[in-house]
C-alpha positions in Angstrom: 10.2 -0.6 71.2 10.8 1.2 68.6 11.0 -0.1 64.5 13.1 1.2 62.5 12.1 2.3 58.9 14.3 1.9 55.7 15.3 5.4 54.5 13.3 7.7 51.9 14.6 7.2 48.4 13.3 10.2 46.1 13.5 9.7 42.4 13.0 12.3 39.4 11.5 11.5 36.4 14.3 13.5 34.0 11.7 14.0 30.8 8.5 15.1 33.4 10.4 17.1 36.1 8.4 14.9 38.8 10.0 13.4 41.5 9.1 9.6 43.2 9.0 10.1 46.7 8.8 6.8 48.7 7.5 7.0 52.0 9.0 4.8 54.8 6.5 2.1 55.4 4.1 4.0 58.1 3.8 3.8 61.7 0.3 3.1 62.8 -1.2 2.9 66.0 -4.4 0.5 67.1 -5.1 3.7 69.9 -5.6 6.3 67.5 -8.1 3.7 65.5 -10.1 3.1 68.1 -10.1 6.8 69.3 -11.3 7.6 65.4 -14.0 5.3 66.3 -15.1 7.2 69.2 -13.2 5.4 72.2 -11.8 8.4 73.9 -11.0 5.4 77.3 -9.2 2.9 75.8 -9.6 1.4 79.1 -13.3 0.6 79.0 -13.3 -0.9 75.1 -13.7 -4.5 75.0 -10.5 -7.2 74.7 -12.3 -8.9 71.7 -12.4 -5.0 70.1 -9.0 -3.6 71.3 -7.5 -7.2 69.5 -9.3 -6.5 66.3 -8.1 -3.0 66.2 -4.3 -4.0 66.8 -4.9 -6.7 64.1 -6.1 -4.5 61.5 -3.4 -1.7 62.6 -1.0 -4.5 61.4 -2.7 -5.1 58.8 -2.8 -2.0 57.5 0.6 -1.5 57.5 1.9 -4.4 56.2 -0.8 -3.6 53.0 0.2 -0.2 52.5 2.7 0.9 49.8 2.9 4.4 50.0 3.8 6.6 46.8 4.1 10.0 46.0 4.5 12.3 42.8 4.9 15.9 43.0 6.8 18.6 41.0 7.8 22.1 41.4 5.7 24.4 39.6 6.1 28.7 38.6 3.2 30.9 39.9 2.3 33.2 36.9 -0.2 35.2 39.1 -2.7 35.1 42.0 -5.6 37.5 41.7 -9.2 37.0 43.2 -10.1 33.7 43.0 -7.7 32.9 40.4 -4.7 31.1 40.6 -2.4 31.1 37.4 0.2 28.6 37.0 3.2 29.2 34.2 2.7 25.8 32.5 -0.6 26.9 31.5 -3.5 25.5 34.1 -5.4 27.4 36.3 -7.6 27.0 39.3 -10.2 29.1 41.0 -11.0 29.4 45.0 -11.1 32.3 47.0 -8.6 31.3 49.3 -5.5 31.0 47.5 -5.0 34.3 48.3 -4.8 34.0 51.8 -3.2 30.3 52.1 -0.7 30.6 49.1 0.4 35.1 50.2 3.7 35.7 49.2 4.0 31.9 47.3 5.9 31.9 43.8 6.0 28.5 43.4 3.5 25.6 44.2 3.5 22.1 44.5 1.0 19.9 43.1 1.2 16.0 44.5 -0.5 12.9 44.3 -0.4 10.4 47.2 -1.7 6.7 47.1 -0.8 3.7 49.5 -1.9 0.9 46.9 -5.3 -0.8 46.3 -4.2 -3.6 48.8 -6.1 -2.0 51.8 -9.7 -1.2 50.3 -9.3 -4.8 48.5 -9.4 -6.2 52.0 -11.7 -4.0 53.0 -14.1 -5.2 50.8 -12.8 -8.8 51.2 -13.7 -9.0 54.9 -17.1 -7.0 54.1 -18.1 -9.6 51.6 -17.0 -12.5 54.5 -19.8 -10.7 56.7 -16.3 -9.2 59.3 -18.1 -5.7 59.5 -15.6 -5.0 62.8 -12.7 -5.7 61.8 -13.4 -3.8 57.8 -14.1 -0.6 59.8 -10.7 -0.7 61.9 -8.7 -1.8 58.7 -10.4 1.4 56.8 -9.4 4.0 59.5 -6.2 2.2 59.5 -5.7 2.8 56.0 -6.6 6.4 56.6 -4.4 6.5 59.1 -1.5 5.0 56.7 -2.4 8.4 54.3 -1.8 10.9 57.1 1.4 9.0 57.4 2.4 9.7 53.8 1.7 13.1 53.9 3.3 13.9 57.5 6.6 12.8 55.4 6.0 14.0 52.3 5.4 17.7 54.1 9.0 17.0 56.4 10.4 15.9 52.7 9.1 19.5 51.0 10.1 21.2 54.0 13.6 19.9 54.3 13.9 20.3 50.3 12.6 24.1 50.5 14.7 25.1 52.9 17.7 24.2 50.7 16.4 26.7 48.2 15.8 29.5 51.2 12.6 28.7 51.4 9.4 28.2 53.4 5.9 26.1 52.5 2.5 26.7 53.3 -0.6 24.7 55.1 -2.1 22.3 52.2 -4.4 23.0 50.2 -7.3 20.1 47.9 -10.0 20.1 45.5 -13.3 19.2 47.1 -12.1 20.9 50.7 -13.4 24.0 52.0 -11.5 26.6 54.2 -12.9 29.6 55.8 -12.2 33.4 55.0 -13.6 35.3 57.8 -16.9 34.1 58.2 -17.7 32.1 55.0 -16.6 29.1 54.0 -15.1 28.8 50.2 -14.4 25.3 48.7 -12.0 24.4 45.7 -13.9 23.0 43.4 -13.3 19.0 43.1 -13.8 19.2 39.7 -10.8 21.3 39.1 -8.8 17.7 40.6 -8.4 17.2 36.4 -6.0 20.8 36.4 -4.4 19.0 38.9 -3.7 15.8 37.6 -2.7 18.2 33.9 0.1 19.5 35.9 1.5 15.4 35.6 0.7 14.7 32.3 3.1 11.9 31.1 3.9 10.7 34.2 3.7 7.6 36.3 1.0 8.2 39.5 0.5 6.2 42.3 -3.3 7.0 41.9 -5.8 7.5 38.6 -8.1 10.4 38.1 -12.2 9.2 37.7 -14.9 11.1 35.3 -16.4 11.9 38.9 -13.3 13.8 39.8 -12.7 11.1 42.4 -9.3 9.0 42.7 -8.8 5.4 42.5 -7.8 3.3 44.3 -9.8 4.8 46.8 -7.0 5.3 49.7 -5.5 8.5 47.5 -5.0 11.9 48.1 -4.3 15.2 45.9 -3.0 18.6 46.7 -0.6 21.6 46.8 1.7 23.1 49.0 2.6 26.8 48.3 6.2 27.8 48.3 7.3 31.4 49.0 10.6 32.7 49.7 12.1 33.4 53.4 12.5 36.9 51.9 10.4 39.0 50.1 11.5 38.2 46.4 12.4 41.4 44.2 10.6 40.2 41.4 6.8 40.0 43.4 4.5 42.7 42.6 1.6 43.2 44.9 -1.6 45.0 43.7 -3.8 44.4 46.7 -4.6 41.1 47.5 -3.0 39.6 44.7 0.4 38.9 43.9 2.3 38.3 40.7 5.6 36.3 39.5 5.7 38.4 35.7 8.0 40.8 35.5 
């Protein structure tokens, strides 16, 4: 059977230039729990496991309140390792240039589904329920991937209005591989990120450890580049630039 899901309701904050995106309440499935917990057979895992697993997949989503900021943001240059943003911050990794080429625009998010889940989390650690904590964190996970699967379809769909494509995504603290070395964006540059917002209700705070609270969030940015070349893009090697 399938459940139907109320319809996405975006929201822009006039003064800020973010928009509210509201994820429909996510879909989440006990199989792919179990199968993060290494059951590949789902016919050989116990009834006492498989019943814990579609408990906390329940759970999960009953918990989760998904939210998302983001905002539309001018590329002033990428060149190197150096990303420039018009409104002033800037971020270093080596990959930009590859994962953002041809991008004028970026977008800059923040996703959280509420403190509900890691609450319980903890709740049913403390109540000596080890099982049944571990399945109701990878369901929250699995509530994230949710968020972002429509929040990408949302960018997408919103992109293409504007003749316009997006790129993978891209977060501090993750690595990604340019031919055969791995270059990571620096977590600590997560408080550029969260400068990009400033003045604005998020679903998720920034910590002095560059870590997000609650603890089920998750930070990023899409690249946006026209479906054709725009006449304005110089190109000096790898790097491109939105300045005239």
């Amino acid at each position: 059977m399938t459940i139907a899901r109320p319809a996405v309701t975006p929201r822009r904050d006039a003064l800020t230039g973010v928009e509210h995106f509201l994820p429909k309440p996510p879909l989440i499935h006990f199989e792919r729990v179990l199968r993060i917990q290494g059951y590949p057979d789902l016919t050989q895992v116990r009834p006492v496991i498989r019943r814990a697993a579609e408990a906390m997949s329940r759970t999960a989503a009953s918990l989760s309140k998904p939210a998302i900021a983001h905002r539309i943001v001018r590329l002033r240059s990428i060149r190197g390792e150096l990303l420039e943003t018009e409104d002033g911050p800037r971020f270093r990794c080596m990959a930009f240039g590859r994962q953002f080429k041809g991008c004028t625009e970026v977008a800059p998010f923040v996703l959280g589904v509420g403190s509900a889940i890691p609450e319980r989390v903890g709740e049913l650690i403390d109540a000596g329920d080890l099982l049944e904590a571990l399945l109701l964190e990878a369901a929250g996970w699995l509530a994230i991937e949710d968020a972002t699967r429509q929040f990408k379809t949302h960018l997408r769909e919103t992109s293409l209005e504007r003749d316009c494509r997006i790129t993978s995504r891209m977060g501090p603290g993750y690595s990604y591989k340019i031919g055969n070395r791995m270059h990571m964006w620096p977590l600590e540059e997560q408080a550029a990120l969260f400068a990009l917002f400033a003045g604005a209700e998020l679903p998720a705070t920034l910590m002095n450890s560059g870590a997000m609270s609650p603890k089920m969030s998750r930070s990023g940015m899409y690249g946006i580049a026209p479906l054709a070349p725009a006449a304005n893009v110089a190109r000096v090697g790898p790097a491109i630039s939105t300045s005239n």
